[in-house]
Each structure stands twice: as structure tokens, then as C-alpha cells.
C-alpha positions in Angstrom: 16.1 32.0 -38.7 16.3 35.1 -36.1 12.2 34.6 -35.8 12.5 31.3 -35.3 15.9 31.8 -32.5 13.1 34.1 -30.7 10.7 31.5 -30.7 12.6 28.5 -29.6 14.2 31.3 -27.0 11.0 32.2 -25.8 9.7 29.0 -25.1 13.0 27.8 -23.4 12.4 31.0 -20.7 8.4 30.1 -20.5 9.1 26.0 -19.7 11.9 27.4 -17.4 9.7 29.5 -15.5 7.3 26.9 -14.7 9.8 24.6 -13.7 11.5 26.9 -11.3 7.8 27.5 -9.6 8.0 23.8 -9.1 11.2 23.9 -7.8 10.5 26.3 -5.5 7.0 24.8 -3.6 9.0 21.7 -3.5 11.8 22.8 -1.9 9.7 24.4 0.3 7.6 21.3 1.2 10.7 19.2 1.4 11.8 21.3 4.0 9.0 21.0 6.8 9.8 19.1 9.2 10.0 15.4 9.3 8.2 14.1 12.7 4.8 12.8 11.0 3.6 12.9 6.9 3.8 16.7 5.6 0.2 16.8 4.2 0.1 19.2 1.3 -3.5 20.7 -0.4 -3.2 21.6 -3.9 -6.4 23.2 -4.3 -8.2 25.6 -6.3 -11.4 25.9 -9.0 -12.3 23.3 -11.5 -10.0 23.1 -14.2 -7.3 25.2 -12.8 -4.7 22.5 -13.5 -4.3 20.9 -10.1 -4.2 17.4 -10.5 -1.0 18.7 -13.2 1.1 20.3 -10.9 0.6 18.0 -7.8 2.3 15.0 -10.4 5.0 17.6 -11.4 5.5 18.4 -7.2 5.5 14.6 -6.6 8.3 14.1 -9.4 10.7 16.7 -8.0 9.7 15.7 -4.3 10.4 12.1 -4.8 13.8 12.8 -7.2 14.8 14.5 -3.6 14.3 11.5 -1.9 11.4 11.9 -0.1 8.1 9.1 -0.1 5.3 10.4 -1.5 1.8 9.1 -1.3 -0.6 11.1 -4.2 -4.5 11.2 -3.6 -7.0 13.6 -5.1 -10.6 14.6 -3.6 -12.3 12.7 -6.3 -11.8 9.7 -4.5 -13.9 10.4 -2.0 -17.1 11.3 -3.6 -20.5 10.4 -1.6 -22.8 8.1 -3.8 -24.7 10.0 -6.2 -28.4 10.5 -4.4 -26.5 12.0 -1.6 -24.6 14.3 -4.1 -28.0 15.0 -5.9 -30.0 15.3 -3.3 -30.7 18.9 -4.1 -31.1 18.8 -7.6 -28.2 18.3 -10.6 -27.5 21.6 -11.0 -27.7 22.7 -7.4 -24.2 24.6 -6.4 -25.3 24.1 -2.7 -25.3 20.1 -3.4 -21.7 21.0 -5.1 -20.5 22.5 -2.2 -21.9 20.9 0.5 -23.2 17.3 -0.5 -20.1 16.0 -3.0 -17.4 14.7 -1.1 -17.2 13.0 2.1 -15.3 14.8 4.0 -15.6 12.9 7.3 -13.8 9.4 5.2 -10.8 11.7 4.0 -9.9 12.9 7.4 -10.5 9.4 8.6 -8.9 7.6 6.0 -6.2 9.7 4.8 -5.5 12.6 6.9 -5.7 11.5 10.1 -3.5 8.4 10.3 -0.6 10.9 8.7 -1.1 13.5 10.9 0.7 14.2 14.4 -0.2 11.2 16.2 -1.9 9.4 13.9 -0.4 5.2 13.4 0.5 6.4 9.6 -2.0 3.1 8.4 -4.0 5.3 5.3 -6.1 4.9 2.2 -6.6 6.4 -0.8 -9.8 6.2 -1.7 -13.2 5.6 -0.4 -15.3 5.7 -3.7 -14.9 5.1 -7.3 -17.4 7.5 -8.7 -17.0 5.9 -12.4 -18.4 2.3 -10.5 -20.7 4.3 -8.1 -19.4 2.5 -5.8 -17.6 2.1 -2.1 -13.6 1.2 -2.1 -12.2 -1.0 0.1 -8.8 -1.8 -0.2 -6.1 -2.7 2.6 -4.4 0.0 4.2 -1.1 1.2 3.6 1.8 2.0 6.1 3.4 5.3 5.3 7.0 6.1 6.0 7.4 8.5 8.6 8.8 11.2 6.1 6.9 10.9 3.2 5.4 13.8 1.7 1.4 13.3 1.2 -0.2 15.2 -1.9 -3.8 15.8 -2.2 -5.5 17.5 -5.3 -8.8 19.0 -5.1 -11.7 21.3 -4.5 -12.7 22.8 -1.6 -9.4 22.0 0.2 -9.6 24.7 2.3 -12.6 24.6 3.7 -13.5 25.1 7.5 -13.8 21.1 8.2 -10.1 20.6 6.4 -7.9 23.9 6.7 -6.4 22.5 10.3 -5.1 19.0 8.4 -3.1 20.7 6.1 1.1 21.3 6.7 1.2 23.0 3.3 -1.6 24.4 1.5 -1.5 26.0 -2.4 -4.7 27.6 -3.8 -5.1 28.4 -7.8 -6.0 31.8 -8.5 -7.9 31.6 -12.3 -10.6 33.3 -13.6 -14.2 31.9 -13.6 -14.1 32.5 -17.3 -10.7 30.8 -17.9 -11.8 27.5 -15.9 -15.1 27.5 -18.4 -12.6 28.3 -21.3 -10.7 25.4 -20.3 -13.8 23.0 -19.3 -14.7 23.7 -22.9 -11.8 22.1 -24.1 -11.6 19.5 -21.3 -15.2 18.1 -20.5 -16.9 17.5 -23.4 -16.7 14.1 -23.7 -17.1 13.5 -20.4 -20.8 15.6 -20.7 -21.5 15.1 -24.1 -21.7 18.6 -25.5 -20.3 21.9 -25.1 -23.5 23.0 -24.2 -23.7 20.5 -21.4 -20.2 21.5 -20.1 -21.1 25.3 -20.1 -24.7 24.5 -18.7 -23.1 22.3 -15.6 -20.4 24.9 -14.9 -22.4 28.0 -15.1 -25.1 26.8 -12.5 -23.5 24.2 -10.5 -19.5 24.6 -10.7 -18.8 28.0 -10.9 -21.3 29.3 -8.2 -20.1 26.5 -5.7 -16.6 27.8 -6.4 -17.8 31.9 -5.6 -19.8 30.3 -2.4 -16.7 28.5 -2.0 -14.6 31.9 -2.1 -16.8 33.7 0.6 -17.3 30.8 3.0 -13.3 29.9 3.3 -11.3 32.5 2.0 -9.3 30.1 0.1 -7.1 32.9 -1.6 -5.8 34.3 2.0 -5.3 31.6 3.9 -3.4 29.1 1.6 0.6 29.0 1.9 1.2 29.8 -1.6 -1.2 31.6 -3.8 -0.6 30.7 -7.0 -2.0 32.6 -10.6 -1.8 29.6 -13.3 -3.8 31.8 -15.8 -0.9 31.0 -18.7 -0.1 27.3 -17.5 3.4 27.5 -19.0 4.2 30.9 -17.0 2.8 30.3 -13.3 3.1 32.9 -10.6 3.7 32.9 -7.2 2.0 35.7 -6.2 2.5 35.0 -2.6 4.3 32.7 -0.4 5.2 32.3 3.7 7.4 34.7 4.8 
């Protein structure tokens, strides 16, 4: 029984700690100020468990009170011969040919910034229909708190839309270990998964990593090597 107290006591202090990291970006985002949208980037490597903690940040965010509108990067792929336009495997097509970056800032991160009328969308593409979305735009209230999950967040054409920006620090060889587990079914074997990541993911990301210097310009840094244990291994002053 005293192995199993330890157990059940170590979990407890693991799920506690992730929840207090939560607790903390969100107090923090809920704090900004509340003349236009706060836009927040939750950004980092494939796999790194972004899409996870941008739900868990719009639970806490929205149990405070605050709107929140939650969009991902996905959304706003370019069809697929621009995105293979330099081969399938290419990380410069990865990097520089995936997403439309021109419809998310006109779309999403515009009309929330200062100035903007607040009218946004969500998505521009479906990439499982390969095909363009058009839905009617939605009027956001003036405090709501706007969550985006994605690659490449930071990059030089996006850094200046963010209020709040949180990069995942993981290992190349944890997102593979994870992709394993993750994207087989969605490329058919783990050979495909390892074959995609190691020339087209994984060298976008490190291209990624020099270009933008994700890691030292976000807000909050963030190692989410052990997902039950985050760290915040650096935050605003």
C-alpha cells in the first residue's frame, strides 16, 4: 500500500504541476490589456503538444470570464501544388510555401488587432477537402482573448501580430518519438512518418530556428519534454 500511496502521490504533484503552468500563462494573458482582442501564438515544432495546451489555456481563460475565439495554422494551408511546388519532401516548401500567411493576417489577425473592425474568420482552407473556406464572418467582443496554435508562429511576417507569444522547447528526436505514435495513420506507416519528418519537418523546423529565433523572442518559453511536468523556463519580467 505505501508503493501504491507514492504512486497516486506522485501523480497528484505531476497533474498539479501542469495545471499550475496553465494557471499561470492564463493569468497572465488575462491580464493584458483590454482595448482590442489579446492575440496569443502558441507555437512551437510538430508534435510538441500545442494544439493541447491552447484548449487547456482557452478552458481556464474562458472559466475567468473572458471570450475566446480558438484558430490553429492548419486552417490556412495554401492548396497543395503551391505547397508542393518544390517537391514532397522539400523543407524549403515546408517553410516557405505551406501556409498562407497573407489570409491569416487578413482574416484573423488583422480585424482583432488595434484598429481593426473586430469582423474575423477562422479558416481559409480545409486541407482534408483541398479546398477554399468561406464562411461569414464573425464579430468578436472587444475583450475576447484570441488563441492561435501553430508552426512557424513567430516568423518575421507574424512576430508584430502577436500580444502574447509561447514557443515549445522539445527535442527534434522527441517530436519524431512522438510523430511515431501520432501519424501513422494519417501516413500509412512508421516508415512514412519518419521518412516525412526527417527530410521535410524536422529540417523546416531547424531552418525555422535560425531564420526567427523562435526560442528568444517568444513571451514564455516553454520545455514540454514530459507533457505531464511542463516548464516555464522563461517568462516576461
Amino acid at each position: 500500500m505505501g508503493g501504491n500511496g507514492f504512486s497516486v502521490g506522485r501523480d497528484a504533484e505531476i497533474a498539479a504541476a501542469r495545471v499550475m503552468v496553465v494557471h499561470t500563462l492564463a493569468e497572465w494573458i488575462v491580464a493584458r490589456c483590454r482595448e482590442w482582442v489579446v492575440r496569443v501564438a502558441v507555437d512551437g515544432p510538430d508534435a510538441a503538444g500545442k494544439t493541447t495546451l491552447a484548449d487547456e489555456l482557452a478552458e481556464r481563460i474562458g472559466g475567468r470570464g473572458r471570450p475566446v475565439i480558438r484558430a490553429g495554422v492548419d486552417a490556412f494551408h495554401r492548396p497543395r501544388a503551391e505547397r508542393r511546388r518544390r517537391g514532397e519532401l522539400s523543407p524549403h516548401g515546408y517553410f516557405l510555401d505551406a501556409f498562407d500567411y497573407g489570409a491569416l493576417r487578413r482574416l484573423l489577425l488583422d480585424p482583432l488587432g488595434p484598429g481593426g473592425d473586430r469582423w474575423y474568420r477562422t479558416a481559409a482552407f480545409d486541407l482534408r477537402a483541398e479546398s477554399a473556406v468561406d464562411t461569414p464572418a464573425d464579430l468578436a467582443p472587444a475583450d475576447a482573448v484570441l488563441l492561435v496554435d501553430g508552426v512557424f508562429l513567430l516568423r518575421r511576417e507574424l512576430r508584430e501580430h502577436w500580444d502574447v507569444s509561447i514557443f515549445f522547447g522539445i527535442s527534434p528526436g522527441e517530436s519524431l518519438r512522438r510523430a511515431l505514435l501520432r501519424d501513422v495513420d494519417l501516413f500509412g506507416s512508421p516508415a512514412a512518418v519518419r521518412e516525412r519528418y526527417e527530410a521535410r519537418y524536422l529540417p523546416a523546423q531547424e531552418m525555422y530556428r535560425r531564420n526567427a529565433a523562435p526560442h528568444e523572442r517568444a513571451h514564455f518559453l516553454l520545455d514540454n519534454t514530459d507533457p505531464a511536468n511542463p516548464r516555464i523556463l522563461r517568462s516576461p519580467a
